[in-house]
Structures are given as C-alpha cells and as structure tokens.
C-alpha positions, 0 to 999 in steps of 0.5 A: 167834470168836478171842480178842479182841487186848483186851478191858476188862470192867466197867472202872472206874478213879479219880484219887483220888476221882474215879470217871472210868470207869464200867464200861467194856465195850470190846474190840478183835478182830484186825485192827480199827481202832477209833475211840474218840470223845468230848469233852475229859475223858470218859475217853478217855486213862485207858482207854488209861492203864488198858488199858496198865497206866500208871493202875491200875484200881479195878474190872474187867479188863483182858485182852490176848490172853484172859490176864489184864493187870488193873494189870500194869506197862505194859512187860509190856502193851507185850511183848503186842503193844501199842504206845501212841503217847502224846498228847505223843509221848513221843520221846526228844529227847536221841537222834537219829531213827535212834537212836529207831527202832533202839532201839525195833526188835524182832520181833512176838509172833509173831516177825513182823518185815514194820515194819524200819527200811527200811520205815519210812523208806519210809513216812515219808521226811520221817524218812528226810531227818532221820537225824541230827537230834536228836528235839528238833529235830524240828516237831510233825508230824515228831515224830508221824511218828517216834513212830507209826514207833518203835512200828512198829519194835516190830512190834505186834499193836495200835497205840494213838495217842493225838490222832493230830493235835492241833495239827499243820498241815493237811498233816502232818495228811493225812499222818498219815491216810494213815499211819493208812490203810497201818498198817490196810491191814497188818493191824495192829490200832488205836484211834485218838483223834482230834477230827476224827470226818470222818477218824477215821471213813473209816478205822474198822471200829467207834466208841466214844463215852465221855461222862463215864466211860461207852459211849454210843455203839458201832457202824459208822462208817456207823450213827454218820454216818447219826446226825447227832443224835448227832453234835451231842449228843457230838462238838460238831458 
C-alpha cells in the first residue's frame, strides 16, 4: 500500500486542561474522500486544528506523506499539499475575488497545475460575475464558494473543509455538494465536516464518527446507513 497522504497515531490534544482528543488513530489514503462525523464539541475541528499544526498536540503523531509533522507551523503543513477550508472561511475581505484567487495560485507538490484561475471560474461562475467584488461584499454561500476556490488555486493533494454548509440557504448548499462532488471526481483527497450525514455520505469512500475526543465509528458510507442505531446514538437523527 502507498503512504497514506496523513495519518494521526495515538493523536491526543488539550485546551489547557481540557483532554479533548483521546488518542485519535485516523488516516487518509490518496485519493479518499473521508467524512469526519459527530456532535457539536466532540473533537471534530481540533483534530483538523491538530493535523494542520494550528492547535499543538499533547500526545501522538502527526504524519503528512509518512514524514513526521507533529506541531509543525500550519504554512509548513499547507506546503505538503494540505489546503484547509476553516469553518468561518477565513477569506480576506479587504481583497477583492480576483485578488483572493490569484494570491493564493501556485503549482501542487508534485508541480501539478490541472485548478488554474480559469478552471475555477468554471466551476464557480457565481465567482466569475463577482471579480471585482470586495470579499466582504460577498453572501455566506459566495463566500464558501471562493474559500474552497482559493484553496484549489493551491492545487492540493488534500482539501480540508470544514462545516462545508453551516447556515447557507438550500440552493447554495446543493451547489457546494456538487462542488464537493468534481473535487472528488479530480482525484483530490478530502475530509469533509458536515451536519447533513444524508450528503456527506453520498460523496464519501470511509466515515469517522468522534464522540467526546474519540473513534466510535469508521466504516463505508453503506455500513453506517445500514445502521440507523447508530445513526440516532451519534448524529441525532
């Protein structure tokens, strides 16, 4: 088997004194969409926080590509390949959307440059009617739109996104599916936090649920549905 493109061992993680992962064993392979699952405060962010070096762990490894990225500063994760779409998008708002997209353009770790500028406004033409638009001119829904497009103008190996759909309407929220959809179909890897298990689960190769700081669950997208138990024990269903 290749290396996995990140792999935690043993991953534990505190806010002060707050024990909030517990030894987290969690891997993604190339070319995996994984969907990371769980209530509200069961870990789910501090373990992309751990893994892209923003929160420091307590405990365990973190490795990117078999090398060793334990509490490494986030822009050295981020030159490994791994783009992070932050819940709260995190877009510049002084800059406009052409100047979020072009500062952010560079080829892949492996010089791969198949997410240009124009493939972007392809894929997001709500972007491509916006240019000029301040990023703080922007709806919740555009917003994502050109925080998931800035992280593909990096060319990742893996796309992190964080609450890919938390509190846009509807219709932006199919939009972001199907976005989600082509950057699996491109062969980008991707973990995907989401509330909507029904979408999140149309789109996944592997599921991990966290309930308080540990792995209860991690299986196909078909051994969770055919669970509707578990469903209702961890998801609220």
């Amino acid at each position: 088997m290749s290396t996995p493109l990140i792999q935690t061992s043993g991953l534990n993680t505190h806010y002060g004194a707050s024990h909030i992962l517990r030894g987290i064993d969690f891997t993604v392979a190339q070319g995996q969409t994984i969907g990371l699952m769980g209530r509200n405060g069961m870990g789910k962010t501090t373990l992309l926080k751990s893994i892209m070096g923003i929160v420091k762990p307590s405990g365990g490894s973190v490795d990117i590509k078999g090398r060793n990225m334990t509490g490494a500063s986030p822009h050295d994760v981020a030159r490994m390949g791994i783009a992070y779409v932050p819940e709260g998008r995190g877009i510049f708002g002084n800059l406009s959307v052409k100047e979020n997209l072009q500062m952010a353009a560079r080829p892949g770790t492996r010089g791969q440059r198949e997410w240009t500028y124009d493939r972007v406004l392809e894929t997001f033409p709500r972007l491509a009617e916006r240019l000029g638009h301040g990023g703080q001119q922007l709806s919740g829904g555009e917003q994502q739109m050109l925080t998931i497009g800035r992280a593909l103008m990096t060319n990742p190996d893996v796309l992190i996104l964080d609450e890919a759909t938390e509190g846009l309407a509807p219709l932006i929220a199919r939009e972001i599916w199907r976005i989600c959809g082509l950057i699996r179909e491109s062969g980008i890897s991707s973990i995907i936090v989401d509330k909507n298990w029904k979408h999140v689960t149309q789109i996944t190769d592997r599921n991990v649920i966290l309930v308080k700081g540990e792995v209860v669950f991690e299986g196909s997208s078909d051994e969770l549905l055919a669970n509707p138990r578990l469903l209702e024990q961890y998801l609220g269903v």
